[in-house]
C-alpha positions in Angstrom: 1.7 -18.1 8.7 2.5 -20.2 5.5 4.1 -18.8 1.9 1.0 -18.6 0.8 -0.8 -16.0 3.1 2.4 -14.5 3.2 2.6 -13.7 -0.6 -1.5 -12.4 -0.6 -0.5 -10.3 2.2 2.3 -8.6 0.3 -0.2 -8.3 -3.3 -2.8 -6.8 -1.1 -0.3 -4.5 0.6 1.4 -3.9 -3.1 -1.7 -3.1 -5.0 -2.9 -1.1 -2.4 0.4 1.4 -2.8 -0.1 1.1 -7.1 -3.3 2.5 -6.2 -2.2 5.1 -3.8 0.2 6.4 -6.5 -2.1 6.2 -9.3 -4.9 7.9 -7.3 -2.0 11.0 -6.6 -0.8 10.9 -10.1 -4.5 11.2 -11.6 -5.8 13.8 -8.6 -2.7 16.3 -9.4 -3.5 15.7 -13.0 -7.2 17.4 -13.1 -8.9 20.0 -11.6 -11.1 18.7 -8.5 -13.8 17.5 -9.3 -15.8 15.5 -12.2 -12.8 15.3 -14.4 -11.0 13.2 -11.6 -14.3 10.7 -12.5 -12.9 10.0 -16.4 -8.9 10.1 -15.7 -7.5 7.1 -16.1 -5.0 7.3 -13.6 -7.8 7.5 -11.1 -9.6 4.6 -12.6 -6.3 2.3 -12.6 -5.8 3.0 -9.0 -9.7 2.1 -7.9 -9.0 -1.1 -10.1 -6.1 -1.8 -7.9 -8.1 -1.1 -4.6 -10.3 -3.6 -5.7 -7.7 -6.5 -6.3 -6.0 -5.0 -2.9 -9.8 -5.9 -1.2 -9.5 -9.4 -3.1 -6.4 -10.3 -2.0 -6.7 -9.2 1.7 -9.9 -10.8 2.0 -8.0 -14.5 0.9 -5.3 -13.5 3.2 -7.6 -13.2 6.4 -9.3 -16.8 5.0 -6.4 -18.4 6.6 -3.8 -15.9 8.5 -4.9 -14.2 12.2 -6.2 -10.7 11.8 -3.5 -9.6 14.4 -0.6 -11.2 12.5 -2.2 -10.1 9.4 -3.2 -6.5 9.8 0.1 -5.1 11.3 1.9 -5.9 7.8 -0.3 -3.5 6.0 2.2 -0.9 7.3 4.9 -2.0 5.0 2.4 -0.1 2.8 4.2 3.0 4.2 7.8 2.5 3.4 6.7 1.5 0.1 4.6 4.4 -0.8 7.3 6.6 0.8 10.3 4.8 -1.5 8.2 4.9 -4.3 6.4 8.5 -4.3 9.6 9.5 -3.8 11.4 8.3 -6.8 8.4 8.0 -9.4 6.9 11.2 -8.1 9.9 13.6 -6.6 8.2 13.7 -3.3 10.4 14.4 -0.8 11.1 12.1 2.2 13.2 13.6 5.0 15.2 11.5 7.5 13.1 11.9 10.1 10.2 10.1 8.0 12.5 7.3 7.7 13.1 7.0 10.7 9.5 6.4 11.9 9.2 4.1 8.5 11.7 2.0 10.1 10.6 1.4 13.4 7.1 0.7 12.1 8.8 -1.3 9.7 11.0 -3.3 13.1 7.3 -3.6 14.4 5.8 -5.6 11.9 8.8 -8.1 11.3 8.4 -8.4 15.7 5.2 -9.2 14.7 5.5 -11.5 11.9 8.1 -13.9 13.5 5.8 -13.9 17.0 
């Protein structure tokens, strides 16, 4: 896998967790339901999903679905660092610890 693929695979795998945290923000925001349609948290976060789909989709152009796909789990130790510092969330050890050894499997992986 070159630089290249390398980098669209982390921006795909970044915007998707921007728009994971934006979709939380904006869904805790509102009541459930047609208000989630005009918050703008929610709309930021389906605006990253779609730059997430644009990205991936150059990714797989040129990088093997099964080299490719396992990296979208660093998705999860980001969302985890992240909706724990910008929104208090609570991540025990224990979560960690699973984080990391799905984190060990995709650099195992990524250097096969």
């Amino acid at each position: 896998m070159n630089a290249a693929s390398f980098g669209l695979i982390l921006g795909a795998v970044a915007l998707g967790t921007a728009a994971q945290l934006l979709l939380k923000a904006g869904a805790s925001a509102v009541p459930f339901g047609w208000a989630l349609a005009f918050e703008p948290r929610v709309a930021a976060g389906v605006v990253c999903y779609g730059l997430s789909l644009v990205a991936w989709l150059a990714a797989l152009a040129s990088t093997p679905v099964s080299v490719a796909y396992p990296m979208v789990s660093l998705g999860f130790a980001l969302n985890a660092l992240l909706a724990g510092w910008l929104l208090g969330e609570a991540v025990t050890p224990l979560r960690w610890a699973g984080i990391a050894l799905i984190v060990a499997g995709v650099v195992l992986v990524a250097r096969s």
